[in-house]
Structures are given as structure tokens and as C-alpha cells.
C-alpha positions as CSV (number, residue, x, y, z in Angstrom):
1,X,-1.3,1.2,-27.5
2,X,-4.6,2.8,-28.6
3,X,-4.4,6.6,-28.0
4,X,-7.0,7.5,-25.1
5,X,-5.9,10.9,-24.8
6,X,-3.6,11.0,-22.2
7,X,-1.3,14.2,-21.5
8,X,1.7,11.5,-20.9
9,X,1.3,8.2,-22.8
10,X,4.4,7.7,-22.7
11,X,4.1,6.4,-19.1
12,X,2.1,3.3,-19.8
13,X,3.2,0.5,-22.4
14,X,0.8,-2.1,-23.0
15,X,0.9,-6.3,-22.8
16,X,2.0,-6.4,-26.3
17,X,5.0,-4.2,-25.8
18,X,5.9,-6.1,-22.7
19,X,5.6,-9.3,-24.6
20,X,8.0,-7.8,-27.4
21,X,9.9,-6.1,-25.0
22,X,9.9,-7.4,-21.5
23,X,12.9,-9.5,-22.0
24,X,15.3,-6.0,-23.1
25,X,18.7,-5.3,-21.9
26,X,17.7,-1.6,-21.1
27,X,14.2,-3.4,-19.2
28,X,13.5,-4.1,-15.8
29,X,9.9,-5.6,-15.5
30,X,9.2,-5.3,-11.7
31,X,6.0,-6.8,-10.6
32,X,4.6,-4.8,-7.1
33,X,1.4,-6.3,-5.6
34,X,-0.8,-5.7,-2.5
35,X,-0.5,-9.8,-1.9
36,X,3.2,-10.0,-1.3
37,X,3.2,-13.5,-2.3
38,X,1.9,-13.5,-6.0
39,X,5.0,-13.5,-7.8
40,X,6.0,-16.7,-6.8
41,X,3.0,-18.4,-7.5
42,X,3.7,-16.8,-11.4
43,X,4.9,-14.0,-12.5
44,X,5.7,-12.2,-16.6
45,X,9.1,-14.1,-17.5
46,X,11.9,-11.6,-16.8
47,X,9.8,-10.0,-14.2
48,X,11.3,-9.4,-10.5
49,X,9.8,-8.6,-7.4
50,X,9.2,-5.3,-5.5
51,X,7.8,-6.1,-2.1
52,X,6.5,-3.0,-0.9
53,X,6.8,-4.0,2.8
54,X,10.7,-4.9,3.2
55,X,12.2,-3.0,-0.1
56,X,10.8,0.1,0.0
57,X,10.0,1.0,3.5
58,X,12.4,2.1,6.7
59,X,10.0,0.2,9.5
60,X,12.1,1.4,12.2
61,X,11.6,5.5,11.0
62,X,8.3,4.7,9.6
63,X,9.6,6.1,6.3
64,X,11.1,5.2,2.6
65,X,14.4,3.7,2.0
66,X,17.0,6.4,1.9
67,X,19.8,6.6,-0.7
68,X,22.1,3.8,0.0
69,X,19.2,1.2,0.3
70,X,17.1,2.4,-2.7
71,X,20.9,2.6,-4.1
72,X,21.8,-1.2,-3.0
73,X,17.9,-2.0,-4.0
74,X,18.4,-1.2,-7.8
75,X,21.6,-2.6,-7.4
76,X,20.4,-6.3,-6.4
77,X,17.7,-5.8,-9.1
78,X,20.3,-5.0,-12.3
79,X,18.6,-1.5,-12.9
80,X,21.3,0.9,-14.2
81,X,20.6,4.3,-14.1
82,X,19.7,4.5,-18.2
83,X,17.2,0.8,-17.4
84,X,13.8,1.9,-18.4
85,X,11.8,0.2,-15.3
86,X,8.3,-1.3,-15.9
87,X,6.3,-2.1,-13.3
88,X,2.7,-3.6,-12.8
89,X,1.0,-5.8,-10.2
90,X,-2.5,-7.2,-9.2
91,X,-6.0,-4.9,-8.0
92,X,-5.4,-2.6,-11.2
93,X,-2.1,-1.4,-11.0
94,X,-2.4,-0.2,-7.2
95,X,0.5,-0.9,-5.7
96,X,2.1,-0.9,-9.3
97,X,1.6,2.9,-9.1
98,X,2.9,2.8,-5.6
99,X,6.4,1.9,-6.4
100,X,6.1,4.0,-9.2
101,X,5.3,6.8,-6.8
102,X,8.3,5.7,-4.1
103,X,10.8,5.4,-7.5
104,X,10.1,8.9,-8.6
105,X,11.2,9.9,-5.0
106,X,14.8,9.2,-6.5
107,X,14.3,10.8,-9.6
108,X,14.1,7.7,-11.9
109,X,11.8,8.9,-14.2
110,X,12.8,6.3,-16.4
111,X,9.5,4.2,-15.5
112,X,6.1,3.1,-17.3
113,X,3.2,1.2,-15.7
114,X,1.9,-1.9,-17.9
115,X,-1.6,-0.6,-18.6
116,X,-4.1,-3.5,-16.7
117,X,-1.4,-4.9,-14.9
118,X,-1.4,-8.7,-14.2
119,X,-5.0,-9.0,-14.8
120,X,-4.8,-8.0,-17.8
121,X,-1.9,-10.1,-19.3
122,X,-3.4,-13.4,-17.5
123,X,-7.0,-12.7,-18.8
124,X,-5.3,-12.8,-22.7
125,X,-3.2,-16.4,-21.5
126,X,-0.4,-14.9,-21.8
127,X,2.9,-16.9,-20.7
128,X,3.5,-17.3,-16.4
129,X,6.8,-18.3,-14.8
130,X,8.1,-19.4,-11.1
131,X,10.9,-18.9,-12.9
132,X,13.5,-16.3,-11.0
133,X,15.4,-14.2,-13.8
134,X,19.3,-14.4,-13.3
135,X,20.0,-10.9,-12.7
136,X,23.7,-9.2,-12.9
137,X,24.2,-6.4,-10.4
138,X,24.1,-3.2,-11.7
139,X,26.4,-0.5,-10.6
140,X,23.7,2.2,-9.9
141,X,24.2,5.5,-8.2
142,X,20.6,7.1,-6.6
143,X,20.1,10.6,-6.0
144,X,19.5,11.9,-2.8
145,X,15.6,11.5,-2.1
146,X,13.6,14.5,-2.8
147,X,10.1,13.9,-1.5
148,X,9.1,18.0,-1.8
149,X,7.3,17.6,-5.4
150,X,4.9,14.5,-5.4
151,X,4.8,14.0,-1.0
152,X,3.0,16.1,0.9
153,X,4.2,15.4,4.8
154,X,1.2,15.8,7.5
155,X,2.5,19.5,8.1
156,X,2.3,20.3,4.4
157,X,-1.0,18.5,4.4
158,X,-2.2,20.8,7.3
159,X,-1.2,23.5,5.4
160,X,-2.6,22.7,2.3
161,X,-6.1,22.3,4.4
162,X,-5.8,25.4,6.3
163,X,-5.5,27.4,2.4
164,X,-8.9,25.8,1.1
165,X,-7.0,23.6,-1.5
166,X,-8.0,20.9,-2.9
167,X,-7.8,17.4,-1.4
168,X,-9.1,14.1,-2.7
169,X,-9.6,11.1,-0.5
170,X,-9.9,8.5,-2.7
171,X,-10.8,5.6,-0.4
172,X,-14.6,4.0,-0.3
173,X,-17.4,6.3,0.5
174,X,-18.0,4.3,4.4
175,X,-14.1,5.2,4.9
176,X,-14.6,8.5,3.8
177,X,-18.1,9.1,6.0
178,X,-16.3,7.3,9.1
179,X,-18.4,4.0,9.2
180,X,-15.2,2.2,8.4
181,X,-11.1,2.6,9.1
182,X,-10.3,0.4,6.5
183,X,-11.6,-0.9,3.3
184,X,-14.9,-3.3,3.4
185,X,-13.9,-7.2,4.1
186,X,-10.2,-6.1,5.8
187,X,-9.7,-6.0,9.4
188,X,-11.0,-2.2,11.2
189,X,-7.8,-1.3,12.6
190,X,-5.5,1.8,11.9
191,X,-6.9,4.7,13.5
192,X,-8.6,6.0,16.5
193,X,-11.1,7.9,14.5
194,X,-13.2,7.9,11.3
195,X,-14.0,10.2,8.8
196,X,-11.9,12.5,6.5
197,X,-10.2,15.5,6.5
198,X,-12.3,18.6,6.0
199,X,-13.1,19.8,3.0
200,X,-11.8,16.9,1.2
201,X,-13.3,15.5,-2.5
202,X,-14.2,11.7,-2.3
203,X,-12.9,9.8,-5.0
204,X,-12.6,6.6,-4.6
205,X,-8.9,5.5,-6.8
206,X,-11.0,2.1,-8.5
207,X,-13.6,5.0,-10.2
208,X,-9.5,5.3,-12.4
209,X,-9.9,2.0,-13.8
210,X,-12.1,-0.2,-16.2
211,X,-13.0,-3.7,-15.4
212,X,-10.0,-5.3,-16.9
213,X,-7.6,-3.1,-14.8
214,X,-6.8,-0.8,-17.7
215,X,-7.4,2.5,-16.7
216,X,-9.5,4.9,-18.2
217,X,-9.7,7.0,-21.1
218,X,-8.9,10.6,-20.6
219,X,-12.3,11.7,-22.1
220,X,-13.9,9.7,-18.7
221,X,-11.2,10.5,-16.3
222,X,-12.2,14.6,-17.0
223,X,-15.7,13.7,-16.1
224,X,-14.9,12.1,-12.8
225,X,-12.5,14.8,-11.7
226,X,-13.5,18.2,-13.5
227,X,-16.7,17.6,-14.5
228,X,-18.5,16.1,-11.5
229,X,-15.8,17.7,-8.8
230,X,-14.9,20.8,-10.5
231,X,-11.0,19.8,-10.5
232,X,-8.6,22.1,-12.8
233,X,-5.5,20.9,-14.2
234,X,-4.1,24.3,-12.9
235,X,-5.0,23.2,-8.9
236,X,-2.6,22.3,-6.5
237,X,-3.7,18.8,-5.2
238,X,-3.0,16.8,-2.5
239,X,-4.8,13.6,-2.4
240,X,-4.8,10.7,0.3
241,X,-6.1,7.3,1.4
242,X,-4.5,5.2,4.2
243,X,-1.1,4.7,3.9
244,X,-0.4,6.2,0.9
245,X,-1.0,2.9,-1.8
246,X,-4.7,3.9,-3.7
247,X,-3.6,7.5,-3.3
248,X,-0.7,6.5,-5.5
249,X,-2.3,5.5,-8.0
250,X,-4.9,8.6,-8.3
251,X,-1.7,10.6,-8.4
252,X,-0.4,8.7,-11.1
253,X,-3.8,9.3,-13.0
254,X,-3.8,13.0,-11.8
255,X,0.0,13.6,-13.0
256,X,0.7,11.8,-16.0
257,X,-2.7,10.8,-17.5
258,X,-4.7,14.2,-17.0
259,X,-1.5,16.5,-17.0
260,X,-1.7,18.1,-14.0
261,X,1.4,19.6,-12.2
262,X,1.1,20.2,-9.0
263,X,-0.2,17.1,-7.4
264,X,1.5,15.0,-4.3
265,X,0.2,12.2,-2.4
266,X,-0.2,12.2,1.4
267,X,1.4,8.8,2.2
268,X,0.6,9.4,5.9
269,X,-3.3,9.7,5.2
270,X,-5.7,8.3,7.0
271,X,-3.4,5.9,9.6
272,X,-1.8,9.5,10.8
273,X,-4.6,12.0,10.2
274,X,-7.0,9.8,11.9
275,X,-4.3,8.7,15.1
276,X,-3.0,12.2,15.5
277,X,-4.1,14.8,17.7
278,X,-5.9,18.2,17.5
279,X,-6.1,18.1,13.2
280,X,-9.5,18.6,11.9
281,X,-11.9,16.2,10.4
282,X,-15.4,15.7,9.1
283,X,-17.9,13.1,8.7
């Protein structure tokens, strides 16, 4: 990969590596995408499937898997504890960076994001499969989840807000002035009210990527978060959207491409902050 300054390239691997590579003993590809139903209609040979709705989430708590699911997940999916896990998926990397997020929840840090994602590797013609990869199950043992260092809980968040800290909302600026609960062209539903939480930064996570879903250099990312909102690497961030997926992937960008350490994602966001009671917003 071409060196665009990151803190941590060695997070992202590009479509060149994945084609050498994709197909490794010690490699999981795992493709994660907002449209549930991509992979089947072609996927990266080797690649399985994350489905962010049934494999990472407890719908009955309204949480993530614990232990023994995300245990039994990586299990079904042949990941060992030593498998460096790859993931990528469609709308630059979103939901890619999700999983990433969720995985890192269980301490495999063992995991890279295909830089572009799927757009990427189908805008050079590279080679799509319906094909299912016969998988061996592995024999892995998860660590309990520790959510304290990249998931800030509506409590924390509250906390965090109280302090004057930094917070990013990285969804569209009509979300983030209350003229919409959702993104443009998706239903309006989610929350009782609009707006943001106050004294939030608006980011919005696509400003991350180029048009070809790579994301951008580091050079341009300092611009967009230091320059034009005064952001340090040293600043304790806690950035949000509205469940948790685009604020993924500004974490990702915050964390491992800028450097900076003390970053968590609100998964709760804008579906809690916006239904709950008594917490503070702006417009």
C-alpha cells in the first residue's frame, strides 16, 4: 500500500494484498455490509459473511453477543485465535469498521479493514463468487467482553458531556440540526426528537473517505478534524451517530489512522439520546 501517513497502517491492507492473500490459512476475509444481502449476490472468493443484525447483536438485551456467542460465532467461521481477520463491505467500509469495532470488544486485535472495501475491488474487475468457502470449525476461546476502552454507554456519554469533552456526531448536517431522524432517502423513524447532543462537533463519517471508498490520507484527515474543529490527538473523544455503525467508522479513522488514544464510540447515539428522557440537546 502507498504510505498516506497513517499512525497505524498496519490496520488496512489493500486489494492487492487481499488478492495475494485472501485465500491464507492464517485469513479470514469477512465481508460486513449495510445491505444484508450483498454477499450472496457476489462476494471476494474465500470471503464469509458477518451480518450485523443476527451475528453480532443480543435483540432481546438490545446489546452485543456475549462470550459464548461471539465464541461459537468465530467458531462457525474457522477464525482461531492467531487468524488475522479482514474485513470490508459496501458504503466505504461502514459497517466494515463496525464489526471491526464489535471484534475489538473481544480483544481480537488481529484485524485489518481492506482499504475501499467492495467498491473498490469491483471498480478494478476483480474476481466475484456466490461461491460459499468450505470452512472447518475452529476451536476458538473469546475473552470476556470488555466494552470500557472504545464504548462509551449513555451514562458515560452523559458524563463525558457534563466535563465539556469533546463529542463528534458524525451523521449529515439535517440530522445533526434536527430536520431529520435519519439519513436523507431512509424512512424518519428512531427517535422522538431531533437534534444533537450539546456541544457536539458535526462531522459527518463520509467527509473520512475519497470517492472510491478509500479513505483518506492522513495529511486531509488532520484538516478535517484538527484544523477546521480544533481536535488534539491528546482529547478524550467520544463520537456518535444513530446506532453506532458511521460512528464506527470515524472511530476507526480517529484511533488507528490519526493515532489518537482515547476515543470510544457511543453505539447508543442518536436512537437512545433522542428517545430518552431529561438528557440535554441542541439544535
Amino acid at each position: 500500500m502507498s504510505d498516506k501517513g497513517y499512525v497505524h497502517p498496519e490496520v488496512l491492507v489493500s486489494t492487492d494484498w487481499v488478492a495475494a492473500h485472501g485465500k491464507d490459512a492464517n485469513v479470514r476475509l469477512l465481508e460486513s455490509n449495510e445491505d444484508v444481502l450483498l454477499y450472496d449476490t457476489g462476494h471476494i472468493p474465500g470471503a464469509l459473511k458477518i451480518d450485523w443484525q443476527e451475528d453480532l447483536n443480543d435483540r432481546l438485551v438490545r446489546d452485543y453477543i456475549g462470550k459464548e456467542a461471539f465464541e461459537n460465532l468465530m467458531r462457525k467461521l474457522g477464525v482461531s485465535n492467531d487468524t488475522t481477520v479482514v474485513f470490508y463491505g459496501d458504503k466505504s467500509n461502514w459497517w466494515a469498521t463496525y464489526a471491526f469495532w464489535v471484534f475489538q470488544l473481544f480483544g481480537h486485535t488481529n484485524a485489518k479493514v481492506v482499504d475501499g472495501g467492495r467498491q473498490k475491488w469491483i471498480d478494478e474487475s476483480r474476481e466475484l463468487t456466490r461461491e460459499k468457502p468450505v470452512v472447518t470449525p475452529s476451536s476458538y476461546v473469546a475473552q470476556e467482553r470488555n466494552d470500557a476502552p472504545v464504548r462509551a454507554l449513555r451514562g458515560d456519554t452523559l458524563a463525558h458531556q457534563a466535563a465539556g469533552k469533546p463529542l463528534v456526531d458524525v451523521r449529515s448536517p439535517a440530522e445533526y440540526r434536527g430536520e431529520l431522524l435519519h439519513m436523507a432517502n431512509y424512512p424518519q423513524e428512531g427517535a422522538l426528537r431531533g437534534g444533537h447532543i450539546r456541544g457536539a462537533k458535526n462531522v459527518p463519517w463520509a467527509r473520512a473517505a475519497n470517492e472510491n471508498g478509500t479513505f483518506k490520507s492522513a495529511a486531509d484527515l488532520r484538516a478535517i478534524y484538527e484544523t477546521e474543529q480544533g481536535l488534539k490527538p491528546s482529547d478524550d473523544i467520544v463520537a456518535y451517530c444513530r446506532i453506532g455503525e458511521r460512528s464506527s467508522h470515524s472511530w476507526f479513522v480517529l484511533k488507528y489512522l490519526l493515532g489518537y488514544e482515547k476515543v470510544r464510540n457511543y453505539d447508543g447515539s442518536w436512537t437512545e439520546w433522542g428517545n430518552a428522557v431529561g438528557l440535554p440537546i441542541e439544535r
